[in-house]
N, C-alpha and C positions, 0 to 999 in steps of 0.2 A: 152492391149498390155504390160504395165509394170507389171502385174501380173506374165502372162507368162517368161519376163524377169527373173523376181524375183524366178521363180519357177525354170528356167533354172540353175540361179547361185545356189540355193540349192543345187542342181542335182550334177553340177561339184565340187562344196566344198566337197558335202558329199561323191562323190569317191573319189574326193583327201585327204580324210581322211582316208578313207578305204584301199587304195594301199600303203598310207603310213603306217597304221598301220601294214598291210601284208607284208612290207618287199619288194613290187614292185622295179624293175629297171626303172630307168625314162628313157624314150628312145623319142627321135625325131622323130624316124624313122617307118616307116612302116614294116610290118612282115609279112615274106616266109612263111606257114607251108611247110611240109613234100610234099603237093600234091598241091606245086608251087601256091595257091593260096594265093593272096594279102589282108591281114585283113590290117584295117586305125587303126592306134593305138589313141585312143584318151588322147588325149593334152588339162590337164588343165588350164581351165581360172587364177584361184586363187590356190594358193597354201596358208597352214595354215600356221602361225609359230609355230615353231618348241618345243617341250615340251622335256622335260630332258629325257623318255623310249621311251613309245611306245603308240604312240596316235592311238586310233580308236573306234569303236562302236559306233558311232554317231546318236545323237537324235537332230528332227529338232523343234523349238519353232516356230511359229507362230503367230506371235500377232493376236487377235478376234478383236482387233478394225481397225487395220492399217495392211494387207494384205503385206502390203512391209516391214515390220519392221520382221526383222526375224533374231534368231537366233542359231546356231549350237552349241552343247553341246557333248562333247568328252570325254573321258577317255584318263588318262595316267595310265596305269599300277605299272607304279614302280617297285622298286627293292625288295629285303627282306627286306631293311633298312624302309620299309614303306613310300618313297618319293614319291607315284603316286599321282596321282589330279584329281579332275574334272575339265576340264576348258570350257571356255563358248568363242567361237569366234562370229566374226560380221561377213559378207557376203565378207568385205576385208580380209576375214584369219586372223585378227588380234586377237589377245587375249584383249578380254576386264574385266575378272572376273576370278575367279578360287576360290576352294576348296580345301586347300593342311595344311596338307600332308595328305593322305589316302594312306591303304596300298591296293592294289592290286585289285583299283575299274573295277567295271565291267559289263557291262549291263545296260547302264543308259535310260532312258525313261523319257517321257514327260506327264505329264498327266495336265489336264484344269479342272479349274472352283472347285477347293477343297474349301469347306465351310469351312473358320477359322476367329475365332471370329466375324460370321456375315459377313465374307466378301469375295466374291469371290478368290481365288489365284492361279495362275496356279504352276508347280514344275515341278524339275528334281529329280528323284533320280535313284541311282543306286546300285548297291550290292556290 
């Protein structure tokens, strides 16, 4: 049952990154289309805090030993000035890490178990 939990909060983290990074309007409310039918707008649990551009693209970390330890890894795009980041939140939206400044990261991914010096490591990286 706390797997499922834990898989849930991913879920809602990692569209509240994505709506935010698209420029979504936060709305309370529920929404009319055109042919009067009622779509439930969904309302995140967590929200991220907030980065200096434009957070989105999100890769999910997974710990292989501990199932609930997990964590969200974002792009900030940045400006021309090369201010964007990679940053790295916890399941509270919080920022706990970050890579800055990069200019104009992009596409970041998660990949497990890279052999270095003899020793298992997992990584983020992005373009």
């Amino acid at each position: 049952m706390q797997m499922l939990s834990t898989f849930k909060k991913i879920s809602i983290l990692s569209l509240g990154l994505l709506l935010i990074g698209c420029g979504q309007k936060k709305s309370n409310e529920d929404v009319t289309l055109t042919d009067s039918t009622t779509v439930e707008v969904l309302k995140p649990q967590v929200v991220t805090q907030k980065v200096k551009h434009d957070s989105d693209d999100p890769a999910i970390w997974i710990d292989p030993n501990d199932p609930t330890h997990v964590l969200i890894i974002g792009t900030d795009k940045g400006g021309e000035e090369g201010d964007g980041g990679l940053f790295v939140f916890n399941l509270q939206g919080e920022i706990i890490d970050s890579v800055r400044p990069l200019k104009r990261p992009n596409n970041v991914d998660v990949a497990y178990g890279l052999q270095l010096n003899g020793k298992s490591v997992d990584i983020a990286v992005c373009t």
